[in-house]
Steps between C-alpha positions, in 0.01 A plus 500: 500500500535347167295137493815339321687607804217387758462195328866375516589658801233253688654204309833581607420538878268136454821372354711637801230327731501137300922503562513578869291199490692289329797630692348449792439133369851437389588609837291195646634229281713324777178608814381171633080481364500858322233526275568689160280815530325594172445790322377607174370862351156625396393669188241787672380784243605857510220716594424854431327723242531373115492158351678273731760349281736454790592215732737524799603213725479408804722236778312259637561232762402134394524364835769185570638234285349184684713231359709288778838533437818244458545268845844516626580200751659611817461242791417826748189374740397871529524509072137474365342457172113560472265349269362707181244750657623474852681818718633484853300750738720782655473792714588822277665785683182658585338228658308362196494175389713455182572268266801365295674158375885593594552143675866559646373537870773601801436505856611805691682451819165515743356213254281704322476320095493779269565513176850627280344884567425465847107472458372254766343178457146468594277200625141486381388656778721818363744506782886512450637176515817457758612172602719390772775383585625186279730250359345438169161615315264336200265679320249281346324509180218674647682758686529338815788558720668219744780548691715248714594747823819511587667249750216235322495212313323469173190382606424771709429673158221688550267763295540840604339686266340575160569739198239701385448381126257682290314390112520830287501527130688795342111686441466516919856679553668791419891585598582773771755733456700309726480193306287343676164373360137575672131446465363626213137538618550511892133401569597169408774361747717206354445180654804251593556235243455176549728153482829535349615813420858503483834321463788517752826558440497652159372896387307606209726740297421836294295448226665825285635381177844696534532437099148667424570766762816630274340465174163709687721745596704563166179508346323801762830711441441519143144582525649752756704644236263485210290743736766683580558602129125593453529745823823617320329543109179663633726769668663580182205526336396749718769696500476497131181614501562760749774654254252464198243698700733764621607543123185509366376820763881663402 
């Protein structure tokens, strides 16, 4: 294969790669504490016999945008907004403990608090939170829950529970494919945070700049299309060739 070709055919699939991520982005902006995922490309040398005069690239993944998005006021009890640096502990589908800063909590009908895509709620000791049976609930600043049961006055208010809080900076996570974020380096278990963690009653919004999405994209589709038109020119060129050579044995 012609280098010309190789060379733009790797830039156009890196440029496919960098806008599903942007798309996939854009299709966060309105998610409750989703974190822009990054990606960039990588110039990496062609090699092979002859001088190596050619450089292909190459998609790479960045990681997560860290910054703490917009806070939207909402009054909800079970809404909450963490702290820079802070994630709520969850059990991931396969059992794992998982990590992510969606704040707009639910509780299913048996009590269990999960959060807005069903992963439950764990206390520091890792084990699902489910509470029982009340009239109104406070989570505190720390992550401590108190509930007044039902039939009870307010000062029967009592704590029933704690949410697992953990300290991690963007270096000690990576995302999951299902979102979700996890221990980089497992040998070193995430501790929960202490003193105030979170507000109540208000969530952490996306942190995708719609604007900058849309100009990203625009942009990728024209380097798309500038590669395109190389693929396209070096064919010619070798079909050109092809007739010169057949001429030239005639």
């Amino acid at each position: 294969m012609d280098k010309a070709l190789y060379v733009a055919m790797t830039g156009a699939r890196a440029t496919l790669q960098a806008q599903g991520t942007v798309s996939h982005n854009l299709a966060n902006a309105d998610t409750a504490g989703f974190k822009a995922a990054l990606a960039n490309t990588e110039a990496f040398p062609v090699r092979g016999p002859g001088y190596a005069s050619r450089t292909a690239a190459m998609h790479i993944d960045q990681g997560f945008d860290a910054r703490v998005g917009a806070q939207q006021v909402t009054g909800n009890p079970l809404d909450v907004s963490l702290q820079a640096d802070r994630w709520l502990a969850v059990q991931a589908p396969g059992g794992e403990e998982a990590y992510t800063r969606a704040g707009n909590l639910s509780l299913t009908p048996n009590g269990q608090l999960v959060t807005a895509g069903g992963h439950p709620l764990v206390d520091p000791q890792g084990n699902p939170i489910t509470l029982p049976p009340h009239q109104s609930l406070d989570i505190g600043q720390d992550g401590t829950i108190s509930i007044v049961p039902l039939g009870e006055g307010a000062a029967t208010m009592a704590v029933v529970g704690r949410i697992k809080v953990v300290a991690a900076s963007q270096e000690q996570l990576t995302r999951g494919l299902d979102g979700l974020m996890r221990q980089a380096d497992p040998q070193q278990p995430l501790a929960q945070a202490p003193g105030a963690v979170m507000a109540t009653g208000a969530l952490e919004q996306s942190n995708v700049d719609a604007a900058g999405a849309l100009v990203q994209m625009i942009q990728l589709q024209r380097q798309f299309e500038m590669q395109v038109k190389v693929i396209s020119r070096g064919d010619d060129n070798a079909q050109s060739a092809n007739t010169l050579l057949r001429l030239s044995g005639g």
